[in-house]
C-alpha positions in Angstrom: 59.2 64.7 43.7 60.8 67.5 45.1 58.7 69.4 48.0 59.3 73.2 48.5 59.0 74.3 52.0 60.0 78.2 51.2 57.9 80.4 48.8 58.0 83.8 47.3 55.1 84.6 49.4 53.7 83.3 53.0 50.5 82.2 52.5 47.1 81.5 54.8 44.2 79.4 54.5 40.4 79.5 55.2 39.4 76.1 55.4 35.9 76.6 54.8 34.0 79.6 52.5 30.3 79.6 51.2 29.8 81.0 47.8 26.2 82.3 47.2 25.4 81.4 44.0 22.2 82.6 41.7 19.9 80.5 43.0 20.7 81.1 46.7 22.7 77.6 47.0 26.1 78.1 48.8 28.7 76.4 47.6 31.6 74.9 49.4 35.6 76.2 49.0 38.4 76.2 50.9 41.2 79.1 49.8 45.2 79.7 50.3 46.3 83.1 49.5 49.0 85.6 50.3 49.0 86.5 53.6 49.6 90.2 51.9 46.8 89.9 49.3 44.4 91.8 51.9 46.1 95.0 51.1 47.6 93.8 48.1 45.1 92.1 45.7 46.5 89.2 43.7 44.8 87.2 40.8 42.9 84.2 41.8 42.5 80.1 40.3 39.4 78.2 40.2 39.4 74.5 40.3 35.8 73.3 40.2 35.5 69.7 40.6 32.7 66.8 42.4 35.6 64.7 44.3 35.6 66.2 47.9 38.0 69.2 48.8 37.4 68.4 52.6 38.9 64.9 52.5 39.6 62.9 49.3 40.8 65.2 47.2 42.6 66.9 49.8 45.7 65.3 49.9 46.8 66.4 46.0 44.5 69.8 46.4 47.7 70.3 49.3 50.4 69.9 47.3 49.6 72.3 44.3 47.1 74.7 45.5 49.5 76.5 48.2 52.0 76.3 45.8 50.7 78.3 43.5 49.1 80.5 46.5 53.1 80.8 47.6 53.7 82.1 44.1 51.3 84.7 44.2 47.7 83.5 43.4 44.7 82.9 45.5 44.0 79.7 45.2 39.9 78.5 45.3 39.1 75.0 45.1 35.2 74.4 45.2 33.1 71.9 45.8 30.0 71.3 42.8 26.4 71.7 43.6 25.8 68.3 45.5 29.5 66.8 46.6 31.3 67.4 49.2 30.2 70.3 51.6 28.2 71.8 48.7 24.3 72.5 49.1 22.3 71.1 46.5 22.2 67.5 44.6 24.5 66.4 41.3 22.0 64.7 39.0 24.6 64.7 35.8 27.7 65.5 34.7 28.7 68.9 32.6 24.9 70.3 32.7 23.9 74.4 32.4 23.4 74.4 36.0 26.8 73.5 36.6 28.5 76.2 34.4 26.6 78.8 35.3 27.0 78.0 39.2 30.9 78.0 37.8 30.3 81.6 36.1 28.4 82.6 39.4 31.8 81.3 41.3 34.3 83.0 39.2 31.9 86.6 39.4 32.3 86.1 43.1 36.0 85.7 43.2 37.0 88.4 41.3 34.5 90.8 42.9 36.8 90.1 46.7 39.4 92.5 48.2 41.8 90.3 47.8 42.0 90.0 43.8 42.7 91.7 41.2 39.2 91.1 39.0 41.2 88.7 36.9 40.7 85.1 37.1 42.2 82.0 35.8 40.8 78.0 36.1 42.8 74.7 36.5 42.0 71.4 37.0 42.4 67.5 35.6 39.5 65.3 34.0 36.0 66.8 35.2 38.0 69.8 36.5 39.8 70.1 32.8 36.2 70.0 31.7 34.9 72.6 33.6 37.6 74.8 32.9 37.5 74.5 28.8 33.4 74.4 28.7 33.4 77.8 31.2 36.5 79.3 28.6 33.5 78.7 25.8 30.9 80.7 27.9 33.4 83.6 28.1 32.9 85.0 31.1 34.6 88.4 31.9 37.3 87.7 34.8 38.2 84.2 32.8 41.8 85.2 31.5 43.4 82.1 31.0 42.9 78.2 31.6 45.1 75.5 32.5 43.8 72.1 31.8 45.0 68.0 31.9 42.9 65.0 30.9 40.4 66.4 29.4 38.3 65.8 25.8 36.6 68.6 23.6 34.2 66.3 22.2 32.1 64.5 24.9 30.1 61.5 22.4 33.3 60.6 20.1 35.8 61.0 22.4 35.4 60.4 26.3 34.7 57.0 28.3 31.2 56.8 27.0 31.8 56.1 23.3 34.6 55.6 21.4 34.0 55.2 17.8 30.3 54.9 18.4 31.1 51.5 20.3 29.9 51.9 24.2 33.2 51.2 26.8 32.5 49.6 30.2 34.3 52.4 31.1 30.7 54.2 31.1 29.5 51.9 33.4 32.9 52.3 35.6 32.4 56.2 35.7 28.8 55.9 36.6 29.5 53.9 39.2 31.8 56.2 40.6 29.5 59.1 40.4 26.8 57.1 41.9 29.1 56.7 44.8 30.1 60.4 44.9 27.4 62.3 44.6 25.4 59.8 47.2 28.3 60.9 50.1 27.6 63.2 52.8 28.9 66.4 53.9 31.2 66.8 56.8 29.1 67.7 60.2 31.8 69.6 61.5 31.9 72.4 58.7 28.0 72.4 57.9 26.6 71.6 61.2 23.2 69.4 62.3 22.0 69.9 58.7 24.4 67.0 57.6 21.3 64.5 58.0 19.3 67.0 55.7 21.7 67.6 53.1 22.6 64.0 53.1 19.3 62.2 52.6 18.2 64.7 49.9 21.4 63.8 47.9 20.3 59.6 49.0 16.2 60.7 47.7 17.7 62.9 44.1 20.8 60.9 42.6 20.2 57.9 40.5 22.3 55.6 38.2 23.6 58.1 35.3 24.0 55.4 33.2 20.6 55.1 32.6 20.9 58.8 31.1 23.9 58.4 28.9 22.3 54.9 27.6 19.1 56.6 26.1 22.1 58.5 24.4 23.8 56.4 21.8 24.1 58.2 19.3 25.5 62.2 19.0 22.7 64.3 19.8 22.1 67.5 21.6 22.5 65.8 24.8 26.3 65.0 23.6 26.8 68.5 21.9 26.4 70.7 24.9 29.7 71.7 26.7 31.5 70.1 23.7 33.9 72.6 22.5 34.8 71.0 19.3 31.0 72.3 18.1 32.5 76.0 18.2 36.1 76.1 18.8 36.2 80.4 18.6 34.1 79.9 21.3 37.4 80.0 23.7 38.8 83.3 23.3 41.7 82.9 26.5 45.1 81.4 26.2 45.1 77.3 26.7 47.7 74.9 28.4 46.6 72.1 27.8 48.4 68.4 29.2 47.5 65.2 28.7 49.9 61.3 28.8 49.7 58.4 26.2 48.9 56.2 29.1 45.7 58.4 29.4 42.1 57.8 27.2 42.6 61.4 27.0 44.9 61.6 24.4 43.6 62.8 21.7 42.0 66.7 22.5 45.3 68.3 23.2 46.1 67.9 19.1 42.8 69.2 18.6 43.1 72.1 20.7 46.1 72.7 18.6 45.1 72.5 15.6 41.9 74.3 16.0 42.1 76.9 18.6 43.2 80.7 17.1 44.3 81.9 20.6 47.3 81.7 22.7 48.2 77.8 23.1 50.9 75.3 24.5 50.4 71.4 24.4 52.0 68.8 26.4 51.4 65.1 25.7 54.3 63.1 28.3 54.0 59.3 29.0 51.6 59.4 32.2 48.4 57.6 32.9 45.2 60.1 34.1 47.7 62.2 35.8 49.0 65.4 36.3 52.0 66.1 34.7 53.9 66.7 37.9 52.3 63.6 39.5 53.1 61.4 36.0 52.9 57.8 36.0 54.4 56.1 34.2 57.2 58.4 34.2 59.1 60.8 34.5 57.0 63.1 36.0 58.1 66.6 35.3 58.0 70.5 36.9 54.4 71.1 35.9 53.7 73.5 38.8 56.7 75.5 37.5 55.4 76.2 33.9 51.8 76.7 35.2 53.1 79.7 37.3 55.0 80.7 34.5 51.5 80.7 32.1 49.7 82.5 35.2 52.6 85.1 35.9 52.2 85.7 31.8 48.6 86.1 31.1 47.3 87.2 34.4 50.1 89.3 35.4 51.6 91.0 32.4 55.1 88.9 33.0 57.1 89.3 29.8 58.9 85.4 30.8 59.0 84.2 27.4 56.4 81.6 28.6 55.3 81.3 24.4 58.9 80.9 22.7 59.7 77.1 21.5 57.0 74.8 20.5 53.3 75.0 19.9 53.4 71.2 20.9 55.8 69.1 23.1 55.5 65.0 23.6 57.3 62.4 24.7 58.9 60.1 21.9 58.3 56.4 23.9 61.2 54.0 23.2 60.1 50.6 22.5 59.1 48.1 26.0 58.4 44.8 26.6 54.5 44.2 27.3 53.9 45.0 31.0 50.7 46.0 32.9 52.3 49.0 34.4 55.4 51.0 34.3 57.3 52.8 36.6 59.1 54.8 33.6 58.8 54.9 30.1 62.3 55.6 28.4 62.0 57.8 25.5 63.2 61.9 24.9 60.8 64.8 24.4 60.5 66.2 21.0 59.0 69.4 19.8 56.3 70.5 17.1 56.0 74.3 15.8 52.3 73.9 15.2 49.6 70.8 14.7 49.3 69.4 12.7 53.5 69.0 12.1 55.4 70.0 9.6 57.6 67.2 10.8 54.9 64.1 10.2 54.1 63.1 6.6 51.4 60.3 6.2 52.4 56.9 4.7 50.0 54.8 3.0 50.6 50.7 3.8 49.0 48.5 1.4 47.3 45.9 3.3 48.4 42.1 1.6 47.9 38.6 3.0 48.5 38.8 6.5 51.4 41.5 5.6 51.6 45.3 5.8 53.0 46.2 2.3 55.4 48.7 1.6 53.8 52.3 0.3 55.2 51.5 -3.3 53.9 47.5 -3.3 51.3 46.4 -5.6 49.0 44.0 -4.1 46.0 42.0 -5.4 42.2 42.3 -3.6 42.0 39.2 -1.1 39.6 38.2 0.7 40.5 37.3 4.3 37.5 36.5 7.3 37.9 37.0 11.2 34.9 36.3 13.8 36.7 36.8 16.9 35.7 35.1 20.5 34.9 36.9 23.1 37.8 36.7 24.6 39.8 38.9 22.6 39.6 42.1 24.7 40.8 40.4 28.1 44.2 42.2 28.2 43.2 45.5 26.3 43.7 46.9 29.5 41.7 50.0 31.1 40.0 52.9 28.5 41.5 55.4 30.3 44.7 53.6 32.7 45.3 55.5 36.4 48.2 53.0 36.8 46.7 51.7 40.1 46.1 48.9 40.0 48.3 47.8 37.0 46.0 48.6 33.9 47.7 48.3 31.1 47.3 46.7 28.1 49.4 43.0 28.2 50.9 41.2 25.5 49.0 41.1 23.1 49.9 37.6 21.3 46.9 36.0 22.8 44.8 38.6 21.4 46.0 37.8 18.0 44.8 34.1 18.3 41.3 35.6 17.6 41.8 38.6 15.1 43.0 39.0 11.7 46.3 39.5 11.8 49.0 41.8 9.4 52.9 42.1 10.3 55.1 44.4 8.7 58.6 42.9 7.0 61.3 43.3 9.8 62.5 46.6 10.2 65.9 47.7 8.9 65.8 51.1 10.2 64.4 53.0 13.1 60.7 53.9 12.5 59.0 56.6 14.5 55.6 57.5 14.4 53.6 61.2 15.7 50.1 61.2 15.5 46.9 59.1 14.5 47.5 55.9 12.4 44.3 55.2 10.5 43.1 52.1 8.5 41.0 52.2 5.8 38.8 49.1 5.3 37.2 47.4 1.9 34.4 45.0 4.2 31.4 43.5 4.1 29.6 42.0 7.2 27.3 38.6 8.5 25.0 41.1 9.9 23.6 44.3 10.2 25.7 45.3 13.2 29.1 44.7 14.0 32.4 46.6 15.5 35.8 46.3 14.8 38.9 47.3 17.1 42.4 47.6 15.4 45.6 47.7 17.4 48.6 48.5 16.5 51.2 46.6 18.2 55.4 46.9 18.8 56.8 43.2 18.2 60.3 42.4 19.3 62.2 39.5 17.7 60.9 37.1 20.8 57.8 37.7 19.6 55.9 39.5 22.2 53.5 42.3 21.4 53.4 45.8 22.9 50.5 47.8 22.0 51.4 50.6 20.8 48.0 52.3 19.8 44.5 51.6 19.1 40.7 52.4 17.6 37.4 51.4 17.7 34.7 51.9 15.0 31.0 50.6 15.3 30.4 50.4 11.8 26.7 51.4 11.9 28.4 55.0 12.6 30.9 54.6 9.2 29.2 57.9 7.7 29.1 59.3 10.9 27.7 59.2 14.7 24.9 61.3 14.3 22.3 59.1 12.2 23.5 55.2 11.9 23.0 53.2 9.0 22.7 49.7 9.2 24.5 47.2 7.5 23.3 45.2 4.5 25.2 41.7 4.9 27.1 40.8 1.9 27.4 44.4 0.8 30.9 45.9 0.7 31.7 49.2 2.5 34.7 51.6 2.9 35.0 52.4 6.3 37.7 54.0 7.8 39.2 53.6 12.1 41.2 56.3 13.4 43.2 54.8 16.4 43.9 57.2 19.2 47.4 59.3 18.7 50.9 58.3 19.9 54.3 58.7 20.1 56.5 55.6 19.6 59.8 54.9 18.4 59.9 50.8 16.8 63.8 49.8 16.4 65.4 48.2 13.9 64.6 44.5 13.8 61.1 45.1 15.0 58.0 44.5 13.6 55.1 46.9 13.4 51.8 44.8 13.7 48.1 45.7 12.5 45.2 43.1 14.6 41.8 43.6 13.3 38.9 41.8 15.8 35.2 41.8 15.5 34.7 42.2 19.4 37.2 43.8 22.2 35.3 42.7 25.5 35.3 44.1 28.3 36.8 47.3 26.4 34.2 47.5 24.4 30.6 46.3 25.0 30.2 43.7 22.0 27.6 43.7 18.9 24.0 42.1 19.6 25.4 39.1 17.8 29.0 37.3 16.4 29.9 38.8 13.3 32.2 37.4 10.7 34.3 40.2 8.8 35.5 40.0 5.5 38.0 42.5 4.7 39.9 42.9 1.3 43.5 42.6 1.2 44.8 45.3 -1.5 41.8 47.2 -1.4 42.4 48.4 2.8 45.4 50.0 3.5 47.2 51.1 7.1 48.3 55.2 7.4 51.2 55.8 9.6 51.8 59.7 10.8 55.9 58.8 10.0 58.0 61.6 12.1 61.5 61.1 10.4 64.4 61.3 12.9 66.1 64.2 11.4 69.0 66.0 13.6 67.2 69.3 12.6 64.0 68.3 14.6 65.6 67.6 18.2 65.5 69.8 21.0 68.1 71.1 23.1 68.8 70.5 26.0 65.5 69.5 28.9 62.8 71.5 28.4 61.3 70.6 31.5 62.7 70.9 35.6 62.3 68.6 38.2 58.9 67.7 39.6 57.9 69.7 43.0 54.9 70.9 44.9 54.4 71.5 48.2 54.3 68.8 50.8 51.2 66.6 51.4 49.0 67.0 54.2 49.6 64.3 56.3 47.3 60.7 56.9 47.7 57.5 58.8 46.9 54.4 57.3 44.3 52.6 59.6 44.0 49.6 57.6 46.3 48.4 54.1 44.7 49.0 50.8 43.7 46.5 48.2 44.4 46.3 44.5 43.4 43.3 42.2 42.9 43.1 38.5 42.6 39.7 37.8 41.4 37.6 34.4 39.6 34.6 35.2 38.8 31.5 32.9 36.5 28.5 34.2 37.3 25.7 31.7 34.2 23.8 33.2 31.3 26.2 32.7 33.6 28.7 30.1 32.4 31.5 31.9 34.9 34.2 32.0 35.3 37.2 33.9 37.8 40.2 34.2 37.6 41.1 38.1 39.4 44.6 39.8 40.0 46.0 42.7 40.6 49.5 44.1 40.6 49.7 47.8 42.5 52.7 49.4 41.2 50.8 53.1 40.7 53.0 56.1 42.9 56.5 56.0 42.6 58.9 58.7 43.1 62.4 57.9 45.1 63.8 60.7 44.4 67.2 60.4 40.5 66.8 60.7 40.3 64.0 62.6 38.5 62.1 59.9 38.6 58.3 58.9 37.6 57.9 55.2 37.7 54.6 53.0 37.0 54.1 49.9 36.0 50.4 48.2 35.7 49.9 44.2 34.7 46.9 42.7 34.2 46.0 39.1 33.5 42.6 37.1 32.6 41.9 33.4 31.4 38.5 32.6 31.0 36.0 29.6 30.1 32.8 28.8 32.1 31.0 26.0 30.9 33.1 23.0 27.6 34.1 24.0 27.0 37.9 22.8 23.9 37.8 25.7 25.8 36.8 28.6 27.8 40.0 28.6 27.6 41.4 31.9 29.3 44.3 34.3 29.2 45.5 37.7 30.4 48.3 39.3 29.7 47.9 43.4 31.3 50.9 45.9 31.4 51.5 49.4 32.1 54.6 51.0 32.5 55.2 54.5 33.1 58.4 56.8 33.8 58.2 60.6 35.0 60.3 63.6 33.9 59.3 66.8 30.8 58.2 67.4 29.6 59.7 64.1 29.6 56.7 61.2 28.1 56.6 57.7 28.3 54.6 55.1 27.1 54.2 51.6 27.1 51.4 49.4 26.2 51.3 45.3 26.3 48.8 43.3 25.2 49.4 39.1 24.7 46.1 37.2 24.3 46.6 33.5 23.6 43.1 30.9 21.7 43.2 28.1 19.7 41.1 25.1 19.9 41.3 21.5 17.6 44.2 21.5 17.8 46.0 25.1 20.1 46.6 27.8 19.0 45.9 31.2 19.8 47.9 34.2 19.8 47.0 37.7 21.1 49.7 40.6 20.8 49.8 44.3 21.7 52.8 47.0 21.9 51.4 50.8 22.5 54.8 53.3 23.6 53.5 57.0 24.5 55.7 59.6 26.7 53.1 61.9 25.1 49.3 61.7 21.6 50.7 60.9 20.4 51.4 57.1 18.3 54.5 56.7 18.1 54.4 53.4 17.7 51.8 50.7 16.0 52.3 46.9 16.1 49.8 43.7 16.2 51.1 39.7 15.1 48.5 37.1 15.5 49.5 34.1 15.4 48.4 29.8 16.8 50.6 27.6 16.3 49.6 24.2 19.9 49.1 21.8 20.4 51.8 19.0 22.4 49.8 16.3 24.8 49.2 19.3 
């Protein structure tokens, strides 16, 4: 990372603005802008986001926002309704009174002295998602979005459900929310109200997993704010980011494909990071082609910022399993449109325990698999932040329990663009049941990379909006979509296809093992095949170095803590996937704030019984300057039965040793063919 101490334009900064929204709540921003932009207006960027502008968001919020301010922007990060030094209480995430507090924002913005009228919004995960879902409500000053990490479809394709299957990262996102929107504000911006606004936030929040759980299948609760229902809703241009590393992987494509304005993709190697910030890497000059899109749309620069491709991604080279990388060799590659004209799909026969060539002939087999619980251990996180390591490792234990097709040994280099899907001839023990398919990289030593992966609760095979049960015994076609890629496999690989009936802790598991036939000749495995053709290389690197401006600075009071260990008791056969994310104490030294910031998460089993599934998300968050002190502390314990989930949450408030608030949620939330 390169930081830039000298910009096109000085810039200054208020620290702390209210924005009166419709209802008479204030919202809380802090703003860089040209020092100029009094006399000469500029256009302005919105980034709209829960995670706390005044301290632990701060640090990154530094190192773009007066970048892009020094380039000629006003730059306006807010607060939401009920985080940070906002007014008000978050009960849920992407609801009408967020977008139109956002539509109230961006009114207010472009109505200042200082800008122009038109407005642009940026932001990564929940402020991606505020940015796309406010380009679909089309208000007037909204000329252009920048988004990373982000989905279009908020049921099939975010950490709640994937394939209709539940992921504990639900229960890892509500637990972080629980612990966010539960914080307090800072004293020194809003004053002796603190206590006020705080213990209204303590009396009004609530585990939102409760809410998503009486949501399992795609309903109106899911379709709000998802853009895929109405893509010509977005009428502004669209950059849009996002890394393989990422759960969000699979919306830029979309975007592509089905957008009809002004659009640029980006898919590199990162985790849930921006582009400039990418881990693994290389990290690239983000901030440089986001001025570039703002210079073009919101300032009439002719730059050129639309020549080359529709799409750009990073081509991974093949790696050894790890749980992390600091880089990912590989070479950026280029699309014209998406889908590519570059990909054709090739159909793999399915055979014994072998992935066929296209042109093979191969009788129907039956083959069974009735995975343990265990298979899922190493799958890594839904949606990796690469801290702590949380990637998916080798996979050959994973094998041991699925059913299990290699390819022959590659004579020539194979590279694939896209989504690989499998189609499955299956029947089922019972009436619901999952499977998880991975495709996996496998060197000669044997050991498994994975390269890709799906999940499909087969209850949702016709679709996610009205289940069907299975009939056991009867055969289905059913088909998994695993989530796109980029990989090169060299010659002397293997390419592997692992089919499992469970993927725990991934995946929460079916009411009850399953054993899965599926029908060798009649199931085949659909590679997106990008040939390596000269005539489909770029020239030259299409991106610059990565630089921002420099961070603001912190101390760290005490060291941080990061565990992610998988634990097996051979005496009891309970086992458990444990992690740790603990930044410790920081002080912020330009507010004279101590902040820390405690996650803790643990999914349990015993041996192979579906029941015992159990997770826990527990977080403590603590504030402290001088003789001021508050903590909070959360903890969300979700198991469930056959028929029911069962939810347990506590909230403990404590203003130094004292607790001044405590409350207890017990809850059953009866399973939807889940």
């Amino acid at each position: 990372m390169r930081y830039v101490n000298t910009l096109p334009y000085a810039i200054k900064e208020e620290e702390h603005v209210w924005i009166p929204v419709s209802d008479g709540t204030r919202l809380a921003a802090r703003i860089w802008r040209p020092t100029s932009s009094e006399g000469e207006p500029v256009p302005a960027v919105l980034e709209y986001i829960p995670y706390r502008k005044r301290d632990l968001s701060s640090v990154r919020d530094s190192m773009h926002h007066p970048y892009i301010a020094g380039h000629g922007y006003a730059c306006v990060r807010v607060d939401l309704r009920g985080t940070g030094d906002s007014e008000g209480v978050l009960t849920d995430e992407y609801i009408e009174q967020e977008q139109r507090d956002a539509e109230d924002v961006l009114a207010w913005i472009a109505e200042q002295p200082w800008c122009t009228g038109r407005t642009g919004m940026m932001g990564i995960s929940w402020g991606a998602f505020a940015a796309l879902q406010v380009a679909a409500r089309r208000p007037p000053s909204l000329h252009a979005i920048v988004i990373s990490s982000f989905t279009d479809d908020r049921y099939a394709d975010d950490m709640h459900y994937m394939g209709g299957c539940l992921l504990s990262d639900n229960l890892g996102e509500a637990g972080t929310m629980f612990a966010y929107a539960t914080c307090p504000p800072d004293p020194a911006l809003v004053g002796d109200r603190w206590r006020e606004m705080w213990h209204q936030r303590l009396e009004n929040s609530g585990p939102w997993v409760a809410e998503w759980l009486r949501h399992q299948r795609r309903d109106d609760y899911w379709r709000h704010a998802s853009v895929c229902e109405n893509y010509q809703d977005v009428r502004c241009p669209v950059l849009a980011s996002s890394g393989w590393a990422d759960g969000y992987s699979n919306a830029v494509g979309r975007l592509m494909e089905h957008l009809d304005v002004p659009r640029k993709g980006l898919i590199g190697p990162w985790s849930h990071k921006y582009p400039h910030l990418g881990e693994p890497g290389p990290a690239i000059g983000y901030l440089q082609e986001v001025v570039r899109w703002w210079d073009h749309w919101l300032k009439d620069v002719d730059n050129g910022v639309m020549d080359g491709p529709m799409l750009h991604t990073w081509m991974q080279e093949s790696v050894p399993p790890h749980t992390s990388y600091e880089e990912r060799p590989g070479r950026w590659v280029g699309e014209p449109s998406w889908p590519s004209p570059y990909v054709e799909q090739r159909a793999h026969p399915l055979a014994v325990h072998r992935i066929a060539a296209p042109e093979d002939t191969v009788e129907a087999t039956e083959l069974t698999v009735q995975s343990p619980l265990s298979v899922g251990q190493f799958a890594g996180k839904w949606a990796s932040y690469n801290a702590p390591p949380d990637l998916p490792y080798d996979q050959r234990e994973e094998d041991g329990g699925s059913l299990v097709f290699d390819s022959d040994v590659l004579t020539e280099r194979l590279e694939i663009l896209g989504s690989p899907t499998v189609q499955l001839d299956l029947e089922a023990s019972e009436p619901v049941a999952m499977v998880a398919a991975r495709l996996s990289d496998v060197a000669p030593d044997g050991r498994a990379t994975r390269v890709t992966y799906g999940l499909l609760n087969l209850t949702r095979r016709g679709g996610h909006d009205e289940p069907d049960p299975l009939v056991p015994g009867e055969r289905y076609r059913a088909v998994v979509q695993l989530n796109n890629v980029a990989q090169a496999f060299p010659p002397g690989h293997r390419v592997r296809l692992s089919l499992s009936t469970s993927y725990w802790p991934l995946a929460w598991p079916p009411p009850k093992p399953v054993l899965l036939s599926v029908y060798a000749g009649a199931s085949t495995l659909t590679l997106p095949v990008r040939p390596v053709e000269e005539s489909h290389e770029l020239e030259g690197r299409p991106f610059g170095e990565a630089e921002a401006t420099a961070p603001l600075p912190t101390t760290q009071v005490t060291p941080p803590e990061q565990r992610w260990n998988v634990i097996r008791d051979l005496v009891g056969y309970n086992s458990a996937l444990e992690i740790v994310k603990d930044i410790g104490m920081v002080h912020y030294n330009d507010i004279a704030l101590d902040v820390g910031r405690r996650a803790y998460e643990r999914y349990d089993s015993v041996a192979d019984d579906f029941e015992s599934v159990r997770g826990e998300s527990a977080w403590t968050m603590t504030f402290s300057r001088g003789e001021w002190e508050v903590r909070t502390v959360t903890r969300t314990v979700l198991s469930s039965t056959a028929t029911d989930f069962q939810l347990h949450a506590t909230l403990d408030g404590y203003e130094g040793s004292r607790r001044v608030f405590s409350r207890n949620w017990n809850q059953s939330l009866p399973r939807d063919l889940l």
